[in-house]
C-alpha positions in Angstrom: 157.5 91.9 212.0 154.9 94.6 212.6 152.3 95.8 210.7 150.1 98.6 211.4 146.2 98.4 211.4 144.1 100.9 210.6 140.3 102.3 210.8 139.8 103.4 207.3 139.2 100.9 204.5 140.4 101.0 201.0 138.1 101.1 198.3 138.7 98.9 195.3 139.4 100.9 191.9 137.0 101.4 189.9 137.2 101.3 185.7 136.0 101.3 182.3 136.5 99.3 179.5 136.3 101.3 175.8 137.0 99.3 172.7 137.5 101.2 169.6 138.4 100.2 166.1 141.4 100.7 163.6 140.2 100.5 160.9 142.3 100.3 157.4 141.4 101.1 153.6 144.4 100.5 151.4 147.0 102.3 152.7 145.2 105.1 154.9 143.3 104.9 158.5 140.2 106.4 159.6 140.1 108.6 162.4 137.1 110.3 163.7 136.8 113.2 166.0 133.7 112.3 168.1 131.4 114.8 170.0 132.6 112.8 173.7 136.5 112.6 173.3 136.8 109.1 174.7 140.3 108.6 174.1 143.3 110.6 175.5 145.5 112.6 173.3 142.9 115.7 171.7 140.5 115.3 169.4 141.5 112.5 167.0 140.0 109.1 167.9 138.2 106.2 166.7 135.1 104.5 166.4 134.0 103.0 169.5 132.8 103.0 172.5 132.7 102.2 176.4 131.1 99.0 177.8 128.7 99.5 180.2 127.7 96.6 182.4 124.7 95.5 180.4 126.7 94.8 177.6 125.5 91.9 176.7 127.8 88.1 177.2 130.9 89.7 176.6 129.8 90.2 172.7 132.5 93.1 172.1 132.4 92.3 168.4 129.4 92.5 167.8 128.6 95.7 170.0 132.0 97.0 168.4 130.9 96.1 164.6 127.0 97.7 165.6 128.9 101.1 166.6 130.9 101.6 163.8 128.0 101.4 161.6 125.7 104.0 164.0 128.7 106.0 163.8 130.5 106.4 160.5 127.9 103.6 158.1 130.3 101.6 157.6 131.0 97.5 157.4 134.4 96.0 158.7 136.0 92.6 158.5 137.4 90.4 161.7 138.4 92.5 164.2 141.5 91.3 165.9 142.8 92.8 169.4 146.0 94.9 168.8 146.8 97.4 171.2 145.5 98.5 174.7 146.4 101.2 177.5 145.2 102.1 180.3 144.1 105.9 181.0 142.8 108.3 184.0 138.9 108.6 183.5 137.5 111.8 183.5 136.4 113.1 187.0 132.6 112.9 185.6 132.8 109.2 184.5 132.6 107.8 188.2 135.7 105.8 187.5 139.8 105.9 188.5 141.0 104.3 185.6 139.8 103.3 182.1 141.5 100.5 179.9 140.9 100.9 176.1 141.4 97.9 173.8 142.3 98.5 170.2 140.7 96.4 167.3 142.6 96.4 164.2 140.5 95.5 161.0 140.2 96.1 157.5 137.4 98.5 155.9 134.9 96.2 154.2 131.6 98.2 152.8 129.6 101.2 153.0 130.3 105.3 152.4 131.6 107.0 155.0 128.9 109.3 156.3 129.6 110.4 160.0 126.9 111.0 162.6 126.6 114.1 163.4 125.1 113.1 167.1 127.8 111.1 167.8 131.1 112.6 165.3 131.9 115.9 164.5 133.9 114.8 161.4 135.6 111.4 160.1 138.4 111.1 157.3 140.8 108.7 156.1 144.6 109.6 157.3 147.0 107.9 155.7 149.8 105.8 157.3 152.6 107.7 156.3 150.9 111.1 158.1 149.8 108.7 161.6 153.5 107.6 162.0 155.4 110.9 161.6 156.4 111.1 165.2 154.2 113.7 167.4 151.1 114.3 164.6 149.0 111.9 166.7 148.9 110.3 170.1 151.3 107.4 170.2 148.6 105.2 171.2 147.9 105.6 167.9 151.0 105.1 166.0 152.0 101.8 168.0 148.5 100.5 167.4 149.0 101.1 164.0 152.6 99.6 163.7 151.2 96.1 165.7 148.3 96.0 163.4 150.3 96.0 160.4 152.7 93.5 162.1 150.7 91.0 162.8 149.1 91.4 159.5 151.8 90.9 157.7 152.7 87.7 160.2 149.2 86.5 159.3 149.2 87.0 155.4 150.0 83.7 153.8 153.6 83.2 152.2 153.7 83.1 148.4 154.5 80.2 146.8 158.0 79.4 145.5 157.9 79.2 142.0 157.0 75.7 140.3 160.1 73.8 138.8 157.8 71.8 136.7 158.2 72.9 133.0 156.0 71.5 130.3 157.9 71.2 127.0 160.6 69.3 125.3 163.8 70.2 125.7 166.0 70.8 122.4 
């Protein structure tokens, strides 16, 4: 077997890490279209945000829950990890690729009021409007669809009807 050898070296690829959030009110989804697209697919996004290497001991929650509320004002419950893909960075970022993690998580308090620094507008889509196939990135629809899955695998069963009856019997 041969192998070749050569001078040059190959440089390790370099990427980003954004996390963004899903986040759910009743039956409709909040997308934002921020001043920096961050996410691929036009100008619909999310909330989030791209870790930098001072982000702190791996505390995505927390940097995640402290965005949303610079951003839009507004409180979420447990975020829980529900999609990812992986992108080209833009030529300015200094990366090759970036990876974007997707945070599912119920709205929980506050009015939305959008930054205007940081979002150029913010409203509530609902579901129905998300999952018509090409209105939004598909990103976006399967994060959607895996969030509601494993809600739904996470909501506790209700419980068979009691057989107990209190009475007589005539």
């Amino acid at each position: 077997m041969t192998s070749i050898h050569t001078d040059e070296q190959t440089l390790p690829a370099t990427y980003q890490v954004g996390v963004f959030a899903l986040i759910r009110n009743r039956d409709a989804y909040l997308i934002v279209q921020p001043r920096q697209p961050l996410l691929p697919g036009g100008r619909q996004g999310l909330p989030g945000l791209l870790l930098g290497g001072s982000s702190g001991l791996n505390l995505v929650e927390m940097n995640l829950r402290r965005v949303v509320r610079e951003q839009v004002k507004l409180v979420v419950s447990d975020l829980k990890l529900v999609g990812s893909h992986a992108s080209r960075s833009p030529q300015d970022s200094g990366a090759d690729a970036r990876l974007n993690l997707i945070f599912g998580t119920e709205y929980s308090a506050g009015i939305l009021d959008p930054n205007p620094e940081q979002v150029a507008a913010a409203d509530w889509i609902p579901r129905t409007e998300l999952l018509e196939p090409g209105a939004y990135p598909e990103w976006l629809a399967a994060a959607v669809r895996d969030f509601e899955t494993t809600q739904a695998a996470a909501a506790p069963a209700e419980p068979a009807p009691s057989r107990l009856r209190f009475g007589r019997r005539r």
